[in-house]
PDB file of N, H, CA, C and O in Angstrom:
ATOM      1  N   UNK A   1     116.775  78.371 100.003  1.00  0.00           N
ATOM      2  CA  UNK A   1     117.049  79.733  99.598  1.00  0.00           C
ATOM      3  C   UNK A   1     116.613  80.715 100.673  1.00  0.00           C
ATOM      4  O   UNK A   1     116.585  81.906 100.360  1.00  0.00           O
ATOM      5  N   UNK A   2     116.229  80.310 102.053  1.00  0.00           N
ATOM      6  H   UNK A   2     116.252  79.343 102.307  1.00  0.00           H
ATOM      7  CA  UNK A   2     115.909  81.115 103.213  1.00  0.00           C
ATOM      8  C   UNK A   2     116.733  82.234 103.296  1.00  0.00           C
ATOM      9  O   UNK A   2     117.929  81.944 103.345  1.00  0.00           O
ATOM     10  N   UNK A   3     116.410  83.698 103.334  1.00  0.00           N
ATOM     11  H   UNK A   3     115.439  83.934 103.295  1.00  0.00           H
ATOM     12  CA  UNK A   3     116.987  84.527 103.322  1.00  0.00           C
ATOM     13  C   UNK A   3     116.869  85.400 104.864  1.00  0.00           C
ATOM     14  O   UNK A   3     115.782  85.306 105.435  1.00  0.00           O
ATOM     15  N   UNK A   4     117.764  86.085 105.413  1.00  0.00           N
ATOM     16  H   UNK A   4     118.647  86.161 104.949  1.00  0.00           H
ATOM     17  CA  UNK A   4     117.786  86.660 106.462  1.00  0.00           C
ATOM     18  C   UNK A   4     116.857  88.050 106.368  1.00  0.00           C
ATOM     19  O   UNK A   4     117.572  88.980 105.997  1.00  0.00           O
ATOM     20  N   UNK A   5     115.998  88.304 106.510  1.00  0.00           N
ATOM     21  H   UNK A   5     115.418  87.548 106.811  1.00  0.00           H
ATOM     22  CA  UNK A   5     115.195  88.890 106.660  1.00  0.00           C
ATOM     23  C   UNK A   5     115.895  90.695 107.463  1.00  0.00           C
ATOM     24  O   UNK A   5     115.107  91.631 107.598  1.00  0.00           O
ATOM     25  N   UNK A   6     117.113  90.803 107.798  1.00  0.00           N
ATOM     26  H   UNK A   6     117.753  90.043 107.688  1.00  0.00           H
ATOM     27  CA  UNK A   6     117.751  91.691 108.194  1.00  0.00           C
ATOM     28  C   UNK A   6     118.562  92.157 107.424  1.00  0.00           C
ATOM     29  O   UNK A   6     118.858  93.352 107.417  1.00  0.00           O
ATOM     30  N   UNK A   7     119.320  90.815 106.229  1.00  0.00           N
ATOM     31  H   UNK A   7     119.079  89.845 106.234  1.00  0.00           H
ATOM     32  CA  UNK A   7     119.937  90.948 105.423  1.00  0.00           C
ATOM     33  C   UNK A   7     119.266  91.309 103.944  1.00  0.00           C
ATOM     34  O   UNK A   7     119.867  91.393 102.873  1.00  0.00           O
ATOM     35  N   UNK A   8     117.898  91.492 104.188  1.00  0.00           N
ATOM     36  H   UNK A   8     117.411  91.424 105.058  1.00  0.00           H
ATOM     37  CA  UNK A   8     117.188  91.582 102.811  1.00  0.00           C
ATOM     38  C   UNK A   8     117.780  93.015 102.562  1.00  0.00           C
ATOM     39  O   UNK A   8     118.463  93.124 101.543  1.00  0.00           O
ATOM     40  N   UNK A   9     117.633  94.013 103.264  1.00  0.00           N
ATOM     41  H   UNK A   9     117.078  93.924 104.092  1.00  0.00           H
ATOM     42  CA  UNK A   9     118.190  95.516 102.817  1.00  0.00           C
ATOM     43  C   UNK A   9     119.358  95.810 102.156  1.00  0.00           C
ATOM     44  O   UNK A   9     119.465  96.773 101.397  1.00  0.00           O
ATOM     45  N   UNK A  10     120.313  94.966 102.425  1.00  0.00           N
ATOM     46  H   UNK A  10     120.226  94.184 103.042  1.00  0.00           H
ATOM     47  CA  UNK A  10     121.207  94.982 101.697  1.00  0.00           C
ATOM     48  C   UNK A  10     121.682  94.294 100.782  1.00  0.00           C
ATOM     49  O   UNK A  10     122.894  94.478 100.886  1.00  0.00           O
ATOM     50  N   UNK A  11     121.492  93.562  99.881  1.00  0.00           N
ATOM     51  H   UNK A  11     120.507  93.412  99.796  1.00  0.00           H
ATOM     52  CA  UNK A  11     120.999  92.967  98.865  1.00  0.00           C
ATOM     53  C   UNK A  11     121.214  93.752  97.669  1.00  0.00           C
ATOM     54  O   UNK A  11     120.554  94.787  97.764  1.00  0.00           O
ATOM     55  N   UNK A  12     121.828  93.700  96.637  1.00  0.00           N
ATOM     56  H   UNK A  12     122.365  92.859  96.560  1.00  0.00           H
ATOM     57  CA  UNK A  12     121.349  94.347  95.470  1.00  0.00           C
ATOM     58  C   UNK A  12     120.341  94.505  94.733  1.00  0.00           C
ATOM     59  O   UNK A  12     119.680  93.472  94.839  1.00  0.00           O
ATOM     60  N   UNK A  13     119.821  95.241  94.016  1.00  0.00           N
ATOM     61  H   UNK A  13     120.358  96.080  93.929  1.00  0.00           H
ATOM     62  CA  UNK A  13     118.483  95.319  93.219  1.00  0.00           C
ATOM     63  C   UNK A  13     118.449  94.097  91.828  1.00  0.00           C
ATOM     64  O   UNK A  13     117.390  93.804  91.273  1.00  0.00           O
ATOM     65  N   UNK A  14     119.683  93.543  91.464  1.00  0.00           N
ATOM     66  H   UNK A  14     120.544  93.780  91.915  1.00  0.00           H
ATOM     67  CA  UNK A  14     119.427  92.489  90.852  1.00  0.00           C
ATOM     68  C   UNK A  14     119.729  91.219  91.596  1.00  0.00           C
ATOM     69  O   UNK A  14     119.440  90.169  91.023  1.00  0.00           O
ATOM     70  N   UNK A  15     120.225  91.171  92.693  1.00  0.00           N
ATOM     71  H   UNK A  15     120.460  92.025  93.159  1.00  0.00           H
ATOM     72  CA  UNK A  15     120.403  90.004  93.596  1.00  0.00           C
ATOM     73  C   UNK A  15     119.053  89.740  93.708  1.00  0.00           C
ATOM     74  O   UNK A  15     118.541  88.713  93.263  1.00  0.00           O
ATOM     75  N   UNK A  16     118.225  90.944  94.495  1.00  0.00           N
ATOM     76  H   UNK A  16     118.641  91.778  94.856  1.00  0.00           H
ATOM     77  CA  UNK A  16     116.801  90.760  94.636  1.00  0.00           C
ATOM     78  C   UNK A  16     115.672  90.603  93.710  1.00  0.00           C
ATOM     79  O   UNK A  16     114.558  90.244  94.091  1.00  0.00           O
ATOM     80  N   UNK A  17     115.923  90.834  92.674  1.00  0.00           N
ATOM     81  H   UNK A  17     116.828  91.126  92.365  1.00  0.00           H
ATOM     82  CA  UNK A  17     114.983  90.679  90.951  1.00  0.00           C
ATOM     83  C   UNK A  17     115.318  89.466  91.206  1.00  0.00           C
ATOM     84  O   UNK A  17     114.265  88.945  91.572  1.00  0.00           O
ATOM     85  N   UNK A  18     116.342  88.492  91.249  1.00  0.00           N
ATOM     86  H   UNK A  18     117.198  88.916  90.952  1.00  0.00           H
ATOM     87  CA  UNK A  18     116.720  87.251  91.193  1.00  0.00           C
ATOM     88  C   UNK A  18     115.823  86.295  91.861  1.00  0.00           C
ATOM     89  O   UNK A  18     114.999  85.519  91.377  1.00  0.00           O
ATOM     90  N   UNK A  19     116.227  86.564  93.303  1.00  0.00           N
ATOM     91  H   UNK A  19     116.897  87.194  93.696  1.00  0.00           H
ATOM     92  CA  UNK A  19     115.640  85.526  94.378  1.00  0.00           C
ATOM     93  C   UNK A  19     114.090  85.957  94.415  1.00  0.00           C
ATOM     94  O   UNK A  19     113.335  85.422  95.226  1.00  0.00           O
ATOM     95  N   UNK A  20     113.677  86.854  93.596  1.00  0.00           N
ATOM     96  H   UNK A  20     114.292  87.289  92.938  1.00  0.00           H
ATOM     97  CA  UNK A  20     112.081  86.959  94.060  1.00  0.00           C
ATOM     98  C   UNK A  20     111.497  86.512  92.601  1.00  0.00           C
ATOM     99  O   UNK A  20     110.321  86.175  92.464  1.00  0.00           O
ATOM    100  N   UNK A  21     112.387  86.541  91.577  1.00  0.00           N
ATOM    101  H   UNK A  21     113.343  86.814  91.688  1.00  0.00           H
ATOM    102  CA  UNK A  21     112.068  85.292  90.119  1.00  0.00           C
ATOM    103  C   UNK A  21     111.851  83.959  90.407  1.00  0.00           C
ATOM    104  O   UNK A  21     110.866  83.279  90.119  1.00  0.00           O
ATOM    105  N   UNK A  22     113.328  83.493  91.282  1.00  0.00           N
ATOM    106  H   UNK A  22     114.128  84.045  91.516  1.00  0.00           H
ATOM    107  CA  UNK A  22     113.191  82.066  91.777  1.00  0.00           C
ATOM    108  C   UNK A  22     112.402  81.751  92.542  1.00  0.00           C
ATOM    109  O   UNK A  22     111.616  80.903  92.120  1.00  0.00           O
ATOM    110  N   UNK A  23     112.218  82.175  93.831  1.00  0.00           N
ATOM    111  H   UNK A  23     112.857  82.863  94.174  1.00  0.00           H
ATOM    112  CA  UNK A  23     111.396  81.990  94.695  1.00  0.00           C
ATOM    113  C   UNK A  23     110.004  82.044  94.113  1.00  0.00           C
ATOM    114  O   UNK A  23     109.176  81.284  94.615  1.00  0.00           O
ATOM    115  N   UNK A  24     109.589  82.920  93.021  1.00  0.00           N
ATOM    116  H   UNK A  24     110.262  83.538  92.614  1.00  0.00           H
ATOM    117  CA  UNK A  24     107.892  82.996  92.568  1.00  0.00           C
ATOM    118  C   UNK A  24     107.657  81.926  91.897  1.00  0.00           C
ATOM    119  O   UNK A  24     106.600  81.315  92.059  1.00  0.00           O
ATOM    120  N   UNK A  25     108.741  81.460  90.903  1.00  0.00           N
ATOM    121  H   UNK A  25     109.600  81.957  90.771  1.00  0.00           H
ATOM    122  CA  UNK A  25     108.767  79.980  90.177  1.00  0.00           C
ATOM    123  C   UNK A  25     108.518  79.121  90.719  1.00  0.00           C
ATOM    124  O   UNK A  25     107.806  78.232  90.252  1.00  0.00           O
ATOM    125  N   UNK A  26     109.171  79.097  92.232  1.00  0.00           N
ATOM    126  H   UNK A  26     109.750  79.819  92.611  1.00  0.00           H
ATOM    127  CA  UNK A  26     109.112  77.444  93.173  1.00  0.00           C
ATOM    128  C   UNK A  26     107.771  77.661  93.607  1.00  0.00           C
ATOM    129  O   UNK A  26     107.055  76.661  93.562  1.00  0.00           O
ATOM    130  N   UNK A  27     107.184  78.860  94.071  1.00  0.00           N
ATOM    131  H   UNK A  27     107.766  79.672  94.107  1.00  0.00           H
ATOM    132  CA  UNK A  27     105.565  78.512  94.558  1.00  0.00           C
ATOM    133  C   UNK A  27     104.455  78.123  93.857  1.00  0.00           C
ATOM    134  O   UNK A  27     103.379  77.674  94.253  1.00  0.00           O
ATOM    135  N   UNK A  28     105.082  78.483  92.193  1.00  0.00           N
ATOM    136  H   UNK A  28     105.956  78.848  91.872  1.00  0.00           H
ATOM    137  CA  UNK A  28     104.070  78.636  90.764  1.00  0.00           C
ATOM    138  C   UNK A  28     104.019  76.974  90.462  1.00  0.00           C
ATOM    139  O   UNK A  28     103.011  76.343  90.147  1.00  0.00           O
ATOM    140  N   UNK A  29     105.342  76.457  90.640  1.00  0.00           N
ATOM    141  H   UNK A  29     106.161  76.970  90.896  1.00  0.00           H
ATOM    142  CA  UNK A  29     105.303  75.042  90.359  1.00  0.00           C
ATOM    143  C   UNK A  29     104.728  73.758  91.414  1.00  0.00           C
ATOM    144  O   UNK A  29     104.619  72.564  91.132  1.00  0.00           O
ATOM    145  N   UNK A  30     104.414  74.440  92.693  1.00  0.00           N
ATOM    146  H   UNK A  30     104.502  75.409  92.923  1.00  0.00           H
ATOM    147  CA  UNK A  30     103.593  73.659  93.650  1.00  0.00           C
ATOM    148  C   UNK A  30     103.840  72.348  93.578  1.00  0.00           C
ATOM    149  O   UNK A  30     102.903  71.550  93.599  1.00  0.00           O
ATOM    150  N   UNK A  31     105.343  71.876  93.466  1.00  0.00           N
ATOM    151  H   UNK A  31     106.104  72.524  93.448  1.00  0.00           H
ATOM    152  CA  UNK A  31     105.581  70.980  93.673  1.00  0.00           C
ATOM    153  C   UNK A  31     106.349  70.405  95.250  1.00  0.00           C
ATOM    154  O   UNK A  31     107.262  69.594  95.404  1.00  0.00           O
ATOM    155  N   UNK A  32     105.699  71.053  96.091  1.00  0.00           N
ATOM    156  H   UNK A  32     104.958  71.712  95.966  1.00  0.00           H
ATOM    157  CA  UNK A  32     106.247  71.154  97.231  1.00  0.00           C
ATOM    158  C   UNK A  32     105.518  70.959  98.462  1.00  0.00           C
ATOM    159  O   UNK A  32     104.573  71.723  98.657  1.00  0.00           O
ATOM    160  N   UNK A  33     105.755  70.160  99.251  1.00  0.00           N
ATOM    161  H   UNK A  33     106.522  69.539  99.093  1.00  0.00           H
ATOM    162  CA  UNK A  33     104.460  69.865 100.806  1.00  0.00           C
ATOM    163  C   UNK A  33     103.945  70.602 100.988  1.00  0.00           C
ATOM    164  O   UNK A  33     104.420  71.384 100.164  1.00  0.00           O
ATOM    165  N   UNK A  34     103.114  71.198 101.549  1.00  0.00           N
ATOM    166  H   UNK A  34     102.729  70.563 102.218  1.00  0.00           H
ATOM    167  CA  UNK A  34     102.349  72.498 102.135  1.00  0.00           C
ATOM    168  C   UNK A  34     103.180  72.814 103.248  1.00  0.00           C
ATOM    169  O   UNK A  34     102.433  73.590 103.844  1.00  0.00           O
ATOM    170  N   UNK A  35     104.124  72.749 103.874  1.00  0.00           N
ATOM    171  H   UNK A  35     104.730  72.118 103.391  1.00  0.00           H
ATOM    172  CA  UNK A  35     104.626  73.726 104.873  1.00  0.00           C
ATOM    173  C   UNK A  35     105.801  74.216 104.213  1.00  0.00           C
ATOM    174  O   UNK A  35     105.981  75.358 104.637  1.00  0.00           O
ATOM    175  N   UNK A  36     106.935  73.826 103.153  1.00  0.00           N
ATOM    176  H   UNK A  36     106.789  72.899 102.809  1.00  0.00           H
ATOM    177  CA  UNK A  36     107.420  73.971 102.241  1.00  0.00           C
ATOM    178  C   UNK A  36     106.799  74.714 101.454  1.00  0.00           C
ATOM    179  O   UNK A  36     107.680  75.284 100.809  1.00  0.00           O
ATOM    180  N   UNK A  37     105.702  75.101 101.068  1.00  0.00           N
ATOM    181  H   UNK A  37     104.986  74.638 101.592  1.00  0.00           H
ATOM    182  CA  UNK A  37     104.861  75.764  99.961  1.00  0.00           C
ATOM    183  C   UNK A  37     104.485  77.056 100.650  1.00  0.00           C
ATOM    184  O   UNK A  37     104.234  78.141 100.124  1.00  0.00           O
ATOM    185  N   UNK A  38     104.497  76.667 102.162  1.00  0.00           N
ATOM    186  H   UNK A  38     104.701  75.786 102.589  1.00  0.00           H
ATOM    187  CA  UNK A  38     104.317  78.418 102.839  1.00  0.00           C
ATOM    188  C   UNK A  38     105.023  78.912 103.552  1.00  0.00           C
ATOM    189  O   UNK A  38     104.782  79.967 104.138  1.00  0.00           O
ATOM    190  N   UNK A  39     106.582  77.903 103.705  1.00  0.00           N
ATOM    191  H   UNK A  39     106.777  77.046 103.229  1.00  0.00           H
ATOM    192  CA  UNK A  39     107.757  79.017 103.202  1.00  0.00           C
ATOM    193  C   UNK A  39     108.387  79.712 102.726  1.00  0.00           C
ATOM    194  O   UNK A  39     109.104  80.658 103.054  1.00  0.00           O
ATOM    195  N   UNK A  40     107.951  78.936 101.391  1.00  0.00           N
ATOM    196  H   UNK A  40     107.369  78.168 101.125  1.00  0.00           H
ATOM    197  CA  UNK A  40     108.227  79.594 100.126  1.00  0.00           C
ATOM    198  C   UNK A  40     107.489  80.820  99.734  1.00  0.00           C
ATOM    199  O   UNK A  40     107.988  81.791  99.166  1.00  0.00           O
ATOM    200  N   UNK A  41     105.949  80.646 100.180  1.00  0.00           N
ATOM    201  H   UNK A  41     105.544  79.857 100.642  1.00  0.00           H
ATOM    202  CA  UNK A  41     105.244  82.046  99.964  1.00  0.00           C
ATOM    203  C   UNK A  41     105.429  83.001 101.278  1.00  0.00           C
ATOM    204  O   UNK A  41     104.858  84.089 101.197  1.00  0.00           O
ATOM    205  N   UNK A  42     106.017  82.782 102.248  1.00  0.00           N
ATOM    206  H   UNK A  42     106.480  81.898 102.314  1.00  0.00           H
ATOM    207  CA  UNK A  42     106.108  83.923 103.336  1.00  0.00           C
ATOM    208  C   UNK A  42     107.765  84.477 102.807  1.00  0.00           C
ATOM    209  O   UNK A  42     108.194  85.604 103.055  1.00  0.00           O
ATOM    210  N   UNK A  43     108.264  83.782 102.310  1.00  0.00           N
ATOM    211  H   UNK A  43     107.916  82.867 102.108  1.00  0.00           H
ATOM    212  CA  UNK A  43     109.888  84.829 101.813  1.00  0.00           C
ATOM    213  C   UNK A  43     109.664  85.175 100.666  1.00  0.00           C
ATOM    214  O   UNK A  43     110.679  85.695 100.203  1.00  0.00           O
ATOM    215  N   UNK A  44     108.575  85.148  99.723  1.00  0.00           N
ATOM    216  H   UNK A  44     107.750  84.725 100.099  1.00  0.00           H
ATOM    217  CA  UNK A  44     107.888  85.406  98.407  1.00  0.00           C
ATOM    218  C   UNK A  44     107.543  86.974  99.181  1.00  0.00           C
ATOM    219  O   UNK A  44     108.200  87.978  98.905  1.00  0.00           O
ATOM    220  N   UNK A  45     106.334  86.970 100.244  1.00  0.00           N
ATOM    221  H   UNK A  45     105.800  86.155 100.468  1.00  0.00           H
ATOM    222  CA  UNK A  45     105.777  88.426 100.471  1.00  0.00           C
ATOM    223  C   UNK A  45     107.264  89.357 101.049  1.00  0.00           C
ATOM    224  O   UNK A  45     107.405  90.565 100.859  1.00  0.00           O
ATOM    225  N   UNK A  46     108.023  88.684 101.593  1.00  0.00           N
ATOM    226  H   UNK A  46     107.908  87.703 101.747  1.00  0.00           H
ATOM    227  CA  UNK A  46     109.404  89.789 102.262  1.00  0.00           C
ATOM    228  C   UNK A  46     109.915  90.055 100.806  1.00  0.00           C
ATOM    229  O   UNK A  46     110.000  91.214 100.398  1.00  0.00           O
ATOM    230  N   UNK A  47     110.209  89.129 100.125  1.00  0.00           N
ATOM    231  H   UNK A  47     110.140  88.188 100.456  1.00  0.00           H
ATOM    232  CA  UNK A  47     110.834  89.730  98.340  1.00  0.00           C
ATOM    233  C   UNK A  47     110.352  90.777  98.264  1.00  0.00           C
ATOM    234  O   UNK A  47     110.869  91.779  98.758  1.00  0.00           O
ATOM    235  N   UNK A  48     108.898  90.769  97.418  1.00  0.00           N
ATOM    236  H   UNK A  48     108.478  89.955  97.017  1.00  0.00           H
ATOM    237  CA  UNK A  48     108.097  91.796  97.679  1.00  0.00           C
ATOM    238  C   UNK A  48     108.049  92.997  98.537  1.00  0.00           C
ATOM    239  O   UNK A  48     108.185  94.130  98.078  1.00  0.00           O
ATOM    240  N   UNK A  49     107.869  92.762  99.686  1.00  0.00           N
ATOM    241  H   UNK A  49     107.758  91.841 100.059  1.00  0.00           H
ATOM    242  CA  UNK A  49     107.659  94.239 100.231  1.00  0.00           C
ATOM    243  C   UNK A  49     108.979  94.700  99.989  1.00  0.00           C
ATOM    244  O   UNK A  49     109.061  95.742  99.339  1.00  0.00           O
ATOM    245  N   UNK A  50     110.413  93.963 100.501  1.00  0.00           N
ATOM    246  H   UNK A  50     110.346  93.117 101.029  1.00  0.00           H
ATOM    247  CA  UNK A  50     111.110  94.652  99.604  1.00  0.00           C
ATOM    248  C   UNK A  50     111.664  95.745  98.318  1.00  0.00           C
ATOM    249  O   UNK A  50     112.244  96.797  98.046  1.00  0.00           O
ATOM    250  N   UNK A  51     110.994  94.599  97.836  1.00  0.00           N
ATOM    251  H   UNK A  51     110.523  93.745  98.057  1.00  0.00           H
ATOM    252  CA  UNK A  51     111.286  95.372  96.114  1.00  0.00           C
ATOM    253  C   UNK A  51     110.254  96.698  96.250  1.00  0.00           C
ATOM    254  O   UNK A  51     110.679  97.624  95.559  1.00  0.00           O
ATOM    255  N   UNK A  52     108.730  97.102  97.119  1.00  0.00           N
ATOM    256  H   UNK A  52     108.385  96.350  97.681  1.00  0.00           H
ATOM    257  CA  UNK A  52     108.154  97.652  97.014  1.00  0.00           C
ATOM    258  C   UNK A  52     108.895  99.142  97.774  1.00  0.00           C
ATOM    259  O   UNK A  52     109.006 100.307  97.393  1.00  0.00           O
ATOM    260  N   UNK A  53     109.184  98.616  98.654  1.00  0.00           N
ATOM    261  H   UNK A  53     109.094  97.670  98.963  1.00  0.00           H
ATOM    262  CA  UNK A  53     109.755  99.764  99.658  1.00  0.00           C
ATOM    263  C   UNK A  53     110.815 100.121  98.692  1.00  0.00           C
ATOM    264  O   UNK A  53     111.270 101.242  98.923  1.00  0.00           O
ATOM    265  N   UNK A  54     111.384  99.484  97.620  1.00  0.00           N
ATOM    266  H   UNK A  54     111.014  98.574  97.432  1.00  0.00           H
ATOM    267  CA  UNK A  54     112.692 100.263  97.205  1.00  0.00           C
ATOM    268  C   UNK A  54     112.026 101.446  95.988  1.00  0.00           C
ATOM    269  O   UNK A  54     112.522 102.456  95.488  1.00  0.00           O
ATOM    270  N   UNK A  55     110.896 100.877  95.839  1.00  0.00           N
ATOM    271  H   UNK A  55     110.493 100.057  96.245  1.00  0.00           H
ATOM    272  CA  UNK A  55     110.179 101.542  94.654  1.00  0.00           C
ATOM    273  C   UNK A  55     109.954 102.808  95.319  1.00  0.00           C
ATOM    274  O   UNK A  55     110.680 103.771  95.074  1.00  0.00           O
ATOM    275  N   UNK A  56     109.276 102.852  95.901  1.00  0.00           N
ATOM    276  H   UNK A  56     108.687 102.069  96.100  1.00  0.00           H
ATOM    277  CA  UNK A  56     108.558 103.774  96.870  1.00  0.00           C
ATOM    278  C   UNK A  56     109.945 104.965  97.333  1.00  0.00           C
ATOM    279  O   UNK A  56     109.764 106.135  96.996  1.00  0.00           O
ATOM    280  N   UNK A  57     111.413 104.576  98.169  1.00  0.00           N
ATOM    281  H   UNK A  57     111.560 103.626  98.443  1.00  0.00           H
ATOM    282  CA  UNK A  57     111.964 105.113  98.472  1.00  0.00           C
ATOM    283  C   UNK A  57     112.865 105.419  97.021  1.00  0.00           C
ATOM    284  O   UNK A  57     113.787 106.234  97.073  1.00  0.00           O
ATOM    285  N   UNK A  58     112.554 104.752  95.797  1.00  0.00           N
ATOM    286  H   UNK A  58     111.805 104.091  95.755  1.00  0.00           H
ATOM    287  CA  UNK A  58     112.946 105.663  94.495  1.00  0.00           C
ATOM    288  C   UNK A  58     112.317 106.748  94.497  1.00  0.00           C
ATOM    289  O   UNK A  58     112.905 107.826  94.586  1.00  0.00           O
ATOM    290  N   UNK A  59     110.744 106.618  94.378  1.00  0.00           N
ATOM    291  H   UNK A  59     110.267 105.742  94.305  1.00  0.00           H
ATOM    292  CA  UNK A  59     110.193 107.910  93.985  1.00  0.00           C
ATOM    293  C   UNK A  59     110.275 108.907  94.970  1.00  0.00           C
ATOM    294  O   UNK A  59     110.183 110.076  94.597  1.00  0.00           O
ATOM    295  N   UNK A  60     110.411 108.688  96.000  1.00  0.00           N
ATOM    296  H   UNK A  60     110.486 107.738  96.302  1.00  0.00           H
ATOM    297  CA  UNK A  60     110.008 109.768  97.363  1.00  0.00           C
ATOM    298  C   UNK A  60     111.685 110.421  96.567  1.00  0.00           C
ATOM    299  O   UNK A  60     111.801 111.644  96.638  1.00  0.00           O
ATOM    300  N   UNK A  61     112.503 109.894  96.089  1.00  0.00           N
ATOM    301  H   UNK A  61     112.409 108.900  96.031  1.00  0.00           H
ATOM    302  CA  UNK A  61     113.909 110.631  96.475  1.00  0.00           C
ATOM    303  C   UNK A  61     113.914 111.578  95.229  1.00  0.00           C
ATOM    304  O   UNK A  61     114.449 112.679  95.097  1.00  0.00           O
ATOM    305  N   UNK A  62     113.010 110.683  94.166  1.00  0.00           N
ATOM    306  H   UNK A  62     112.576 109.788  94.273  1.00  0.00           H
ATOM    307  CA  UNK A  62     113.027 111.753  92.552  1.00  0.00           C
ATOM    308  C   UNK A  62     112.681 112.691  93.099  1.00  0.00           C
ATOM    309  O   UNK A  62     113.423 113.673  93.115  1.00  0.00           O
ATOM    310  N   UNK A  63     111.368 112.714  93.768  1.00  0.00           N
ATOM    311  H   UNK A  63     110.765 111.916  93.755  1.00  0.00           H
ATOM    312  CA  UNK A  63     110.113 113.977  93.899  1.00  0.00           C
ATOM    313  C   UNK A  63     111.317 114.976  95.131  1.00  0.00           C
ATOM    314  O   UNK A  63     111.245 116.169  94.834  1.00  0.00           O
ATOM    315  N   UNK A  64     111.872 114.841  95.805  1.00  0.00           N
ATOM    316  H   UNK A  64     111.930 113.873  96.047  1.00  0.00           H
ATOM    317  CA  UNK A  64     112.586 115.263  96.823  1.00  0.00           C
ATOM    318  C   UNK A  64     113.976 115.853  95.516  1.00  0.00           C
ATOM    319  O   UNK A  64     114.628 116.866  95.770  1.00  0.00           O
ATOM    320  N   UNK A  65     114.159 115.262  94.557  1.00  0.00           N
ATOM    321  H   UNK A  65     113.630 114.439  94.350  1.00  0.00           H
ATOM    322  CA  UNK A  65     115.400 115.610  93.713  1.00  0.00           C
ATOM    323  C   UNK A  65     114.672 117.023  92.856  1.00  0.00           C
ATOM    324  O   UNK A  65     115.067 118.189  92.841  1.00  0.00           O
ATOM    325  N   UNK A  66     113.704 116.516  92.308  1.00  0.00           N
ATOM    326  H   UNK A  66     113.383 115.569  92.320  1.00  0.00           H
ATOM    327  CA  UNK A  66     112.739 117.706  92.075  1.00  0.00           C
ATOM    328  C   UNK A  66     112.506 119.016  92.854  1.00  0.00           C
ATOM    329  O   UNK A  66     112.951 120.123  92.550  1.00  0.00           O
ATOM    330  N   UNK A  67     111.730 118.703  93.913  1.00  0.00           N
ATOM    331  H   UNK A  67     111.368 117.804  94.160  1.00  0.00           H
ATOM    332  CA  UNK A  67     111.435 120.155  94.944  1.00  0.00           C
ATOM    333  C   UNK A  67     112.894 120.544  94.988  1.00  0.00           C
ATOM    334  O   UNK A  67     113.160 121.720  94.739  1.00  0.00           O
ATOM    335  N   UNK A  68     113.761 119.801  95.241  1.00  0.00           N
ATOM    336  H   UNK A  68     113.545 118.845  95.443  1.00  0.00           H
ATOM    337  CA  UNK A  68     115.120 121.030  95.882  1.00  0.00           C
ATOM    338  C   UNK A  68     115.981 121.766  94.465  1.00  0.00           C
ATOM    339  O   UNK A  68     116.796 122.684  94.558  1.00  0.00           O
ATOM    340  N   UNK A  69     115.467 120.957  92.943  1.00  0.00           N
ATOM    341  H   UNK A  69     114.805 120.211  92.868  1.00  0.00           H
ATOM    342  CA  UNK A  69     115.757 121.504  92.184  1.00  0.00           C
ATOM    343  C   UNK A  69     115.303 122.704  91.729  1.00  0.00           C
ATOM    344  O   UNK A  69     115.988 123.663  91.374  1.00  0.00           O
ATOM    345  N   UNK A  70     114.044 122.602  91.758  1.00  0.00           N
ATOM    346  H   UNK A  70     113.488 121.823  92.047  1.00  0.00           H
ATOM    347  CA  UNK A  70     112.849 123.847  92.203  1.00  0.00           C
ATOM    348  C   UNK A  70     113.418 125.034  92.514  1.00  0.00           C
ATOM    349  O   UNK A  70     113.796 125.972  91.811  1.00  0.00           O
ATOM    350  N   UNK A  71     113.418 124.742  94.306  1.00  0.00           N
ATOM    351  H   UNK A  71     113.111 123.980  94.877  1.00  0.00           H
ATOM    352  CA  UNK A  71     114.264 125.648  95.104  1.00  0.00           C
ATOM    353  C   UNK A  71     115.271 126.652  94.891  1.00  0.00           C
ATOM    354  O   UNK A  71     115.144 127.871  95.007  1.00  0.00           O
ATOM    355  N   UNK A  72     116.524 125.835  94.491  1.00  0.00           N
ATOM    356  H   UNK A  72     116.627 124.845  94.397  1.00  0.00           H
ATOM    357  CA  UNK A  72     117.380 126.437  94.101  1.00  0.00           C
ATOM    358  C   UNK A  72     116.707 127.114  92.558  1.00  0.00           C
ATOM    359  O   UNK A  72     116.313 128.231  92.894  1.00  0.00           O
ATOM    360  N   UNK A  73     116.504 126.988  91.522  1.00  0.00           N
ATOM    361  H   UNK A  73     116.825 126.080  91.250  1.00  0.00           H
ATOM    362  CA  UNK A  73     116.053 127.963  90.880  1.00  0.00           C
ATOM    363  C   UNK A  73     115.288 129.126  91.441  1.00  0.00           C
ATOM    364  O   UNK A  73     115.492 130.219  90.912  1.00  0.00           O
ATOM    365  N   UNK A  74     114.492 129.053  92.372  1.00  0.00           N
ATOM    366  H   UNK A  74     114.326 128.166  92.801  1.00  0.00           H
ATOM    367  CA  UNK A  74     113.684 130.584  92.395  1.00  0.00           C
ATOM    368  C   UNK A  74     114.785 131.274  93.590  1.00  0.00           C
ATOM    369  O   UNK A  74     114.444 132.381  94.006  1.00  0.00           O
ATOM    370  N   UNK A  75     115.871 130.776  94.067  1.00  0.00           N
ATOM    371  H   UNK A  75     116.147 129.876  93.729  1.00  0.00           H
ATOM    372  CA  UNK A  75     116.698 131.412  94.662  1.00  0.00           C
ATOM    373  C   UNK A  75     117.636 132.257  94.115  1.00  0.00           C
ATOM    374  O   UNK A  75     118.430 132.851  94.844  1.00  0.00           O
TER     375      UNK A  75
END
């Protein structure tokens, strides 16, 4: 399930809920060699920061949807 790490950005938000479900399952079940087991957890942390950065660039855009809503009212 190696994912391109360039291609993670573009990805959908449930493509990515997906592969970072599966991928957390295969490390949870540790049924896997140890270099296999920390492949699985190094495309586990890119899921992640992923999904985090999308969080993050949600809220920055609410709070940014906010101030300019602001704006235009006291104009």
């Amino acid at each position: 399930m190696k994912i391109d790490k360039d291609k993670l950005a573009k990805i959908g938000d449930d493509d990515l809920e997906r592969r970072f479900r599966t991928v957390k399952n295969l490390v949870v079940s540790s049924k896997f060699s140890s270099n296999k087991r920390t492949e699985l957890e190094v495309e586990l942390c890119y899921l992640h920061r992923e999904r985090d950065v999308r969080v993050a660039r949600r809220a920055a855009h609410q709070q940014w949807l906010k101030s300019s809503a602001n704006k235009r009212r006291r104009a």
